[in-house]
C-alpha positions as protocol buffer text, in pm:
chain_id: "A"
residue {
  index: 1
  type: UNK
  ca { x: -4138 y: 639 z: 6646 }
}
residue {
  index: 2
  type: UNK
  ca { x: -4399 y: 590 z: 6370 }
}
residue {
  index: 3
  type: UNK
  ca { x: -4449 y: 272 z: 6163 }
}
residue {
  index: 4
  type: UNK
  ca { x: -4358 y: 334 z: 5889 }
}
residue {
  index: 5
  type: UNK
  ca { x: -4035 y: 480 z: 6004 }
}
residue {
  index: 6
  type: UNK
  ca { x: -3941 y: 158 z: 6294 }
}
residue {
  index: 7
  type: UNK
  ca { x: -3880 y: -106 z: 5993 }
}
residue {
  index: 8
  type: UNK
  ca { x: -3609 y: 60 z: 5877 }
}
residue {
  index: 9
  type: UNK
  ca { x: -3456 y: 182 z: 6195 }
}
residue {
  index: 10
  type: UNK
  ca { x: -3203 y: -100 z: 6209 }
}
residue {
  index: 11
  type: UNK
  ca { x: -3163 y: -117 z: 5788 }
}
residue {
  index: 12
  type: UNK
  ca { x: -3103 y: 226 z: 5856 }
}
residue {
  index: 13
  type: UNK
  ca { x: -2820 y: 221 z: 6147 }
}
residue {
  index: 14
  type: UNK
  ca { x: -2683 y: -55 z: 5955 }
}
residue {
  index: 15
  type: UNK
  ca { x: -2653 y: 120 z: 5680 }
}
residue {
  index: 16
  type: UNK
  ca { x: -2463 y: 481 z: 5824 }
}
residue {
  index: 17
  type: UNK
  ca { x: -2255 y: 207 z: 5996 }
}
residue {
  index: 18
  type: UNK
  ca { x: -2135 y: 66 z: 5706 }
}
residue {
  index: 19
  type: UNK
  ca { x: -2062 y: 419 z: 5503 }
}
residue {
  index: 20
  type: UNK
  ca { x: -1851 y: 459 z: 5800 }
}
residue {
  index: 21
  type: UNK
  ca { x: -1582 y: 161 z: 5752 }
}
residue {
  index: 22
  type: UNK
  ca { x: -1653 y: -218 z: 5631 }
}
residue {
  index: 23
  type: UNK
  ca { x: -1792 y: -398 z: 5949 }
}
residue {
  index: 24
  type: UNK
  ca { x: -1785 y: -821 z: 5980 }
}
residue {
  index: 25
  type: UNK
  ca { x: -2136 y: -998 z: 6060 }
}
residue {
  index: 26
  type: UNK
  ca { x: -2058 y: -1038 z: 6399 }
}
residue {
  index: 27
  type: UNK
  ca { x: -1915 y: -702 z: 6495 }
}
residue {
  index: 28
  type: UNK
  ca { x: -2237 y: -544 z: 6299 }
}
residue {
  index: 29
  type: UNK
  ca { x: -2478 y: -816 z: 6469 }
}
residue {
  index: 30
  type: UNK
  ca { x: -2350 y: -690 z: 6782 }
}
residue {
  index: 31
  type: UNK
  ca { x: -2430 y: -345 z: 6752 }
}
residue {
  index: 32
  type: UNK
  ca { x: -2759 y: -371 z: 6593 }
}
residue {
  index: 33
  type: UNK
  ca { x: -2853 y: -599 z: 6871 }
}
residue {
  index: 34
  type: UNK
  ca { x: -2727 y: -294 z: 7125 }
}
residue {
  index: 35
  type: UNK
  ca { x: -2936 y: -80 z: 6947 }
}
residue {
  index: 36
  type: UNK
  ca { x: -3260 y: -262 z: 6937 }
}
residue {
  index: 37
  type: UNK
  ca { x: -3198 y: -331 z: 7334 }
}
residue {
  index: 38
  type: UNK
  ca { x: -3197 y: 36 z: 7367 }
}
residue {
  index: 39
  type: UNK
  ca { x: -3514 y: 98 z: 7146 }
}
residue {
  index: 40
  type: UNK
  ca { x: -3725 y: -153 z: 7391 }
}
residue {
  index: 41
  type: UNK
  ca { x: -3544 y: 16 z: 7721 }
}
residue {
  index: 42
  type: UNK
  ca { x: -3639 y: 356 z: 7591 }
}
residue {
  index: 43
  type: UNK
  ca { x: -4019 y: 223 z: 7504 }
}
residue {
  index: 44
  type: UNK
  ca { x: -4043 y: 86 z: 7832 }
}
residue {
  index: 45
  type: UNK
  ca { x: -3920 y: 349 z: 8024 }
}
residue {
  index: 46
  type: UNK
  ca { x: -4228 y: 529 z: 7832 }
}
residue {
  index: 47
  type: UNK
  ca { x: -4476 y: 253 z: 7971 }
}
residue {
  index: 48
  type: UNK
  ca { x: -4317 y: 298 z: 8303 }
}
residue {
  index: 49
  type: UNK
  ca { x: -4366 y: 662 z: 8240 }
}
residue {
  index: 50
  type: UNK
  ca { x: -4762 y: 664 z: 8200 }
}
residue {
  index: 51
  type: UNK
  ca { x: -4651 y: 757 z: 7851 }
}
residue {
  index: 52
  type: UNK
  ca { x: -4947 y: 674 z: 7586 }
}
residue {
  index: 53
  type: UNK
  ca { x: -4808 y: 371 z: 7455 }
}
residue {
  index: 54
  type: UNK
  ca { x: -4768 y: 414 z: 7063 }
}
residue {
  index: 55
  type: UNK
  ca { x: -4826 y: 178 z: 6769 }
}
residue {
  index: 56
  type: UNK
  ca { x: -4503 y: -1 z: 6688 }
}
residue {
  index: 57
  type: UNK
  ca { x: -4480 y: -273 z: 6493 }
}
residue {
  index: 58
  type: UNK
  ca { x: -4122 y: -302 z: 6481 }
}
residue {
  index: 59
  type: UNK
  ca { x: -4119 y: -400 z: 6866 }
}
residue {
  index: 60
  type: UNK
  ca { x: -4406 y: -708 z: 6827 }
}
residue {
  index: 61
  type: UNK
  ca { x: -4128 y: -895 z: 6619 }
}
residue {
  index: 62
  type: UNK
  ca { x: -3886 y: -1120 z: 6683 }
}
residue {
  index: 63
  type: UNK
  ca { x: -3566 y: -954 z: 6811 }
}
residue {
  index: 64
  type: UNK
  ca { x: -3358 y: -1195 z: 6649 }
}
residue {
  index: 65
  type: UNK
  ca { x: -3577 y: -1204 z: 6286 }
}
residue {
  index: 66
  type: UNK
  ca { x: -3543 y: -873 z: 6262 }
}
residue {
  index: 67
  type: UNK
  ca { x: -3160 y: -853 z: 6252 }
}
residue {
  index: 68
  type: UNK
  ca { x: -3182 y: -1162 z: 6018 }
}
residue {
  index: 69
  type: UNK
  ca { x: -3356 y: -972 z: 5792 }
}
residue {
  index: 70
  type: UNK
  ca { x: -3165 y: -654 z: 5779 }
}
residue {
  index: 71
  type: UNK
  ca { x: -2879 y: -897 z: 5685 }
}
residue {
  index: 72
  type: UNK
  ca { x: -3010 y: -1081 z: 5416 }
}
residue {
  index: 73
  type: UNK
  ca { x: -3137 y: -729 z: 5276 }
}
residue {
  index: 74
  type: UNK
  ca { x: -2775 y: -601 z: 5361 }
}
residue {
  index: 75
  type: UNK
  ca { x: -2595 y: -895 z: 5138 }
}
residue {
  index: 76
  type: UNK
  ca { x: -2874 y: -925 z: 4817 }
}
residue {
  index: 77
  type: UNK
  ca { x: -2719 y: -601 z: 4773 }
}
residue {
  index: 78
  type: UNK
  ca { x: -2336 y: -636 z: 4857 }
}
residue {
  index: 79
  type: UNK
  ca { x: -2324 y: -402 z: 5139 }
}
residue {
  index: 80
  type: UNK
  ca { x: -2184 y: -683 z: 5377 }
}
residue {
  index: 81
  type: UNK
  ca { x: -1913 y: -936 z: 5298 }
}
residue {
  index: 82
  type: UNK
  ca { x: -1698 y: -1073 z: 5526 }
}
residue {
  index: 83
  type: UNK
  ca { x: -1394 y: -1156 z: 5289 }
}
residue {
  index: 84
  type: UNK
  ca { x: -1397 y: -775 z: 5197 }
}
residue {
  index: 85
  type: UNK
  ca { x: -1338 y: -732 z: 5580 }
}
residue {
  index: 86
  type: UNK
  ca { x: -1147 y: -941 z: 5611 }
}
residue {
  index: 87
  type: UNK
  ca { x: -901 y: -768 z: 5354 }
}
residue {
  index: 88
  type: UNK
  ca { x: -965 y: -473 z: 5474 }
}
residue {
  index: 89
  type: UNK
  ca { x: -861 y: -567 z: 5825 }
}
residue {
  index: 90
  type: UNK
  ca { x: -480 y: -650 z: 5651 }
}
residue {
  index: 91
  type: UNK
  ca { x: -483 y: -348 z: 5459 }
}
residue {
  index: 92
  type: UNK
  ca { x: -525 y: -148 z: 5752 }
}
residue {
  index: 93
  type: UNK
  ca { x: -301 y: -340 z: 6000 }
}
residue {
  index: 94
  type: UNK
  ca { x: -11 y: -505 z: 5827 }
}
residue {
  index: 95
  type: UNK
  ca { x: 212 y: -201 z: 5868 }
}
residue {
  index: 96
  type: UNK
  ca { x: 148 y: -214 z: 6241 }
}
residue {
  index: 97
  type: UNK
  ca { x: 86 y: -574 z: 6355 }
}
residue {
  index: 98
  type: UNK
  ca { x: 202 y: -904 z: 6343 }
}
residue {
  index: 99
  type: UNK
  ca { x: 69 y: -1207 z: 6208 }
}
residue {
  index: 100
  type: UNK
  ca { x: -5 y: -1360 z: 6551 }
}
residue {
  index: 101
  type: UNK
  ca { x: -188 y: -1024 z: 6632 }
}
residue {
  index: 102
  type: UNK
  ca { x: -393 y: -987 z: 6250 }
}
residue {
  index: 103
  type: UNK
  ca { x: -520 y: -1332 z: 6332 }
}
residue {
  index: 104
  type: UNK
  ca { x: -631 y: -1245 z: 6710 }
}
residue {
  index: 105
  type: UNK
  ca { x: -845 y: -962 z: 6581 }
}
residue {
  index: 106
  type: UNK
  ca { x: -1010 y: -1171 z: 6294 }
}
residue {
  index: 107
  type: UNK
  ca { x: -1077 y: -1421 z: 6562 }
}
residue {
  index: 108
  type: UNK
  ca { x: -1246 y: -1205 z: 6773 }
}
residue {
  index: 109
  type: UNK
  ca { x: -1472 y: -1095 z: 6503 }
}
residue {
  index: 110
  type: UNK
  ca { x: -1525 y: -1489 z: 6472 }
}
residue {
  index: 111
  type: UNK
  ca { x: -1306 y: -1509 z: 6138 }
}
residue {
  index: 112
  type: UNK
  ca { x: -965 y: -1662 z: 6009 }
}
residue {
  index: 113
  type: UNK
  ca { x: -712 y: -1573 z: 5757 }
}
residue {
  index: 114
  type: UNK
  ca { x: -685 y: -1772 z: 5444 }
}
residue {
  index: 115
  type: UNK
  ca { x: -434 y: -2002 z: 5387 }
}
residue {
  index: 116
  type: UNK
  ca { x: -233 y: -1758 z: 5087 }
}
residue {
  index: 117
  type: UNK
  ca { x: -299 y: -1463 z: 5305 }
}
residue {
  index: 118
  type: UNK
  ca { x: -129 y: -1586 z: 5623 }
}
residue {
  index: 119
  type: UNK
  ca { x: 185 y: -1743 z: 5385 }
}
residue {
  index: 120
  type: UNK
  ca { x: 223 y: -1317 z: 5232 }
}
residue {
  index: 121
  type: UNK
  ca { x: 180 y: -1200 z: 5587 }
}
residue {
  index: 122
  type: UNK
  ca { x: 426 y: -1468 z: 5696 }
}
residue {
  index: 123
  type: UNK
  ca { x: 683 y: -1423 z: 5420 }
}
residue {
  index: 124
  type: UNK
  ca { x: 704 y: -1047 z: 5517 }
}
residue {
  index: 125
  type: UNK
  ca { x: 675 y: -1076 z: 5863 }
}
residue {
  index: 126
  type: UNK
  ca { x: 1013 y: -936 z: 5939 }
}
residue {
  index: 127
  type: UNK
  ca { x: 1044 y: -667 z: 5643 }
}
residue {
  index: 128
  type: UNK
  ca { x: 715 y: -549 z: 5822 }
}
residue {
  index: 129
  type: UNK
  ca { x: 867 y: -568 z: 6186 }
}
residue {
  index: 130
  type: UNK
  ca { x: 1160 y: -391 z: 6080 }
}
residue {
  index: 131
  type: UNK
  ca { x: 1003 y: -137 z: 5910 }
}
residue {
  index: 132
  type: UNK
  ca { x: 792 y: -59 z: 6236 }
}
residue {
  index: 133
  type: UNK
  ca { x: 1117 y: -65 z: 6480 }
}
residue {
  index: 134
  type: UNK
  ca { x: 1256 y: 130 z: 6243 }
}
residue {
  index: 135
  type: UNK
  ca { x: 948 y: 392 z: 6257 }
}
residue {
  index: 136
  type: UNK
  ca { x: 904 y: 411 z: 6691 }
}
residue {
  index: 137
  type: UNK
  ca { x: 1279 y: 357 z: 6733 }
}
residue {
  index: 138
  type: UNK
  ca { x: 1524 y: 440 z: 6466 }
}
residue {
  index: 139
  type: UNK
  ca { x: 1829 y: 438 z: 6719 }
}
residue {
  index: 140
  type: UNK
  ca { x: 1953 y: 95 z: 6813 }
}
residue {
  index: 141
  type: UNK
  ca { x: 1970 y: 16 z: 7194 }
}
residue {
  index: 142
  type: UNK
  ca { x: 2307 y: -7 z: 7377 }
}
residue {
  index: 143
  type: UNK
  ca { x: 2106 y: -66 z: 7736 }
}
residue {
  index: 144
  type: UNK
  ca { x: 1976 y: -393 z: 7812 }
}
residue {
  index: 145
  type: UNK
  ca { x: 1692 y: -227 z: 7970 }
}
residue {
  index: 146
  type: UNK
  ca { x: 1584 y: -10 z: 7658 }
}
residue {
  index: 147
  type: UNK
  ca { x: 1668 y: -321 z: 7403 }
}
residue {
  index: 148
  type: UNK
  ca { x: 1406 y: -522 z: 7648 }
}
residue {
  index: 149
  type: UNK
  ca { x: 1176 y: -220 z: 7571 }
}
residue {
  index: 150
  type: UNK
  ca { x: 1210 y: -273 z: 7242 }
}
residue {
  index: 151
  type: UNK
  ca { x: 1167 y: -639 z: 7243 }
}
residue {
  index: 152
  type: UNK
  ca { x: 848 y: -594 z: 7444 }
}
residue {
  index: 153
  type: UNK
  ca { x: 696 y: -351 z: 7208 }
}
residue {
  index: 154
  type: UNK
  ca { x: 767 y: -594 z: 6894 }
}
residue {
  index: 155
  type: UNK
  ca { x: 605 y: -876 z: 7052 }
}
residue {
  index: 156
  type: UNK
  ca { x: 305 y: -697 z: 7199 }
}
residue {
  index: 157
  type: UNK
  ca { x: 223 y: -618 z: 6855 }
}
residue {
  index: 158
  type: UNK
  ca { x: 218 y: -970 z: 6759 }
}
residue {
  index: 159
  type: UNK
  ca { x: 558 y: -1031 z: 6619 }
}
residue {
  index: 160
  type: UNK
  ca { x: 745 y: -1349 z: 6692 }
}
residue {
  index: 161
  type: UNK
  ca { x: 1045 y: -1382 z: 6932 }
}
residue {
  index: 162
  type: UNK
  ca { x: 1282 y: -1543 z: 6653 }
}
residue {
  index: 163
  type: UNK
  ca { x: 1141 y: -1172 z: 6396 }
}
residue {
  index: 164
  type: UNK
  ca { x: 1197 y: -994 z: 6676 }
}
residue {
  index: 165
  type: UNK
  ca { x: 1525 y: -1112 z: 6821 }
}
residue {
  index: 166
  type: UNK
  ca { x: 1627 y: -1074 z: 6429 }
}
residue {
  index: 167
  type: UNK
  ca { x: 1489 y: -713 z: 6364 }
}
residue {
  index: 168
  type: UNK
  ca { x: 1718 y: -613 z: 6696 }
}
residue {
  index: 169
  type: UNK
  ca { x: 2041 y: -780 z: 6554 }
}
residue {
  index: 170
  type: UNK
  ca { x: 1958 y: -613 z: 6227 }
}
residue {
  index: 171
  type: UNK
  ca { x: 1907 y: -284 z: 6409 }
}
residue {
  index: 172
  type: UNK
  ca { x: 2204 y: -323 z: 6637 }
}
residue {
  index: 173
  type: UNK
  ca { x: 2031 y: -368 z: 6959 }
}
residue {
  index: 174
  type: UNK
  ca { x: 2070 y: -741 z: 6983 }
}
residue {
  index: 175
  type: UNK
  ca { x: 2402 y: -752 z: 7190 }
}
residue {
  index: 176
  type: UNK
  ca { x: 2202 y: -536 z: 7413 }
}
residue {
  index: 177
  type: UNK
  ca { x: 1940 y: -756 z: 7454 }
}
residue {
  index: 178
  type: UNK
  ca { x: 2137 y: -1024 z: 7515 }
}
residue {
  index: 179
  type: UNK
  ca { x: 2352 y: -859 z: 7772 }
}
residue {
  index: 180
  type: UNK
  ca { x: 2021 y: -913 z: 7983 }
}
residue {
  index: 181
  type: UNK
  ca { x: 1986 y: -1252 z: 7987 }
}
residue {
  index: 182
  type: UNK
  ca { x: 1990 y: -1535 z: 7734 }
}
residue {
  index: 183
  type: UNK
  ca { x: 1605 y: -1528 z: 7587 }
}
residue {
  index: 184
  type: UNK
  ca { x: 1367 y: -1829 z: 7583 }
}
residue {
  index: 185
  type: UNK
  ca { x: 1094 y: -1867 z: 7321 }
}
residue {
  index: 186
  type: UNK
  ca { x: 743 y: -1871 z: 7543 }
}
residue {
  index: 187
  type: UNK
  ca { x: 363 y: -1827 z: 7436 }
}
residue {
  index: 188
  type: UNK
  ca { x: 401 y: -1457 z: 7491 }
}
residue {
  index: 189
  type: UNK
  ca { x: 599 y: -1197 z: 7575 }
}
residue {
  index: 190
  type: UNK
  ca { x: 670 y: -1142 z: 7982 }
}
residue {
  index: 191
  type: UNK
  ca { x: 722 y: -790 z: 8184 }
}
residue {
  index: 192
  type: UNK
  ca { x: 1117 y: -724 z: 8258 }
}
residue {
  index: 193
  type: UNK
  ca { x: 1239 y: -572 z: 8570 }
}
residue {
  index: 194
  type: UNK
  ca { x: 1574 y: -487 z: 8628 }
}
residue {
  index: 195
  type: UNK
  ca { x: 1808 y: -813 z: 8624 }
}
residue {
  index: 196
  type: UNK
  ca { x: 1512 y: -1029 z: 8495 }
}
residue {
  index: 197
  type: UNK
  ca { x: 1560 y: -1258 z: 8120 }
}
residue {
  index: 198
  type: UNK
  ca { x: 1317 y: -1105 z: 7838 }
}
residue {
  index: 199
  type: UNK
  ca { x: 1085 y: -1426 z: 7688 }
}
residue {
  index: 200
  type: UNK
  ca { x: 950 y: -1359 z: 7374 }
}
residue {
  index: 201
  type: UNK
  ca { x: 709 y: -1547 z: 7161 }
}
residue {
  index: 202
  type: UNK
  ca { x: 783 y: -1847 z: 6922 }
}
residue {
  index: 203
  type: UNK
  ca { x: 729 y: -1756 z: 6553 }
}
C-alpha cells in the first residue's frame, strides 16, 4: 500500500459502493469501518510476519476522522443523501412489503419515514397487499390450513391483520380462514399448527 494510494482507499470503496446502489450513512459507515478493520488486521499480520513494515500514513490517523472525512467529501459532492435512500428504499419495496415492514428496515438503517410518505404507503396498503396475494397465490384457499398460510405470509411481510384479513375476503379465502378459529389482532403474526387460531397484526 503506498501513500499516496492509502488516502483514498476508503474515498475509493466508498465510492464503487455507491455506483453499486444508494447506501444510508449508517449502512455505508458500517462497511467502511469493516474495511479499515481489515486494512490494520492485514498490516499487522505483516508486523507479526517479520514483514518490513511500510510507510503508511493512512494507518497513523484517527480511525474514526478518517471515515468523517470521506463523508463530508462524499456529501460536498451529492454522492450521499439519506432522503434519496430513503426513497429509494420505497421504490424498491412497496410492491413487496408492508408499511410496518418499510419502516423496520429504515429503522435499522437508523431512519424514519416522513409523515406524507407513510399516509401514501398507508392509503395503498391494501391495493399493495392484494396485488402481492394476488402475485404468490392467485387461487383463493378453501383449507383452513392453506388460508392460515396465506395469512402468515401477508403479515410476515409487514401487512396488518385487519389488510390482511380483508385481502383474503376479497380473494375468497376468508371463510377459510375463519373456519380455523376466530382471529385476534396481536403485535405479530404467530405459527399455526393444526387446530390452533391464526393472530395477526393490528393495522
Amino acid at each position: 500500500m503506498s501513500p499516496s494510494r492509502s488516502p483514498l482507499s476508503l474515498r475509493a470503496r466508498a465510492v464503487a459502493w455507491l455506483a453499486q446502489r444508494d447506501h444510508s450513512e449508517a449502512e455505508l459507515r458500517a462497511k467502511l469501518q469493516r474495511a479499515q478493520q481489515q486494512e490494520r488486521q492485514q498490516q499487522q499480520q505483516l508486523d507479526e510476519d517479520g514483514a518490513a513494515r511500510r510507510a503508511d500514513p493512512a494507518l497513523d490517523v484517527d480511525p474514526a476522522q478518517a471515515i468523517d472525512d470521506v463523508f463530508s467529501w462524499l456529501r460536498s459532492r451529492g454522492y450521499l443523501d439519506d432522503r434519496r435512500f430513503v426513497a429509494s428504499r420505497i421504490a424498491a419495496r412497496q410492491s413487496q412489503r408492508g408499511l410496518a415492514k418499510i419502516r423496520h428496515e429504515l429503522g435499522r438503517h437508523g431512519l424514519s419515514l416522513a409523515d406524507d410518505d407513510a399516509a401514501l404507503l398507508r392509503g395503498s396498503e391494501f391495493e399493495r397487499a392484494l396485488a402481492l396475494w394476488q402475485r404468490r397465490f392467485g387461487v383463493a384457499a378453501t383449507e383452513p390450513r392453506e388460508a392460515a398460510r396465506q395469512a402468515r405470509f401477508l403479515a410476515g411481510r409487514g401487512f396488518g391483520g385487519d389488510t390482511v384479513r380483508r385481502v383474503l375476503r376479497q380473494a375468497g379465502s376468508g371463510d377459510a380462514l375463519a373456519g380455523e378459529a376466530p382471529a385476534h389482532d396481536g403485535p405479530e403474526a404467530s405459527r399455526t399448527g393444526p387446530g390452533a387460531g391464526t393472530d395477526l397484526p393490528e393495522d
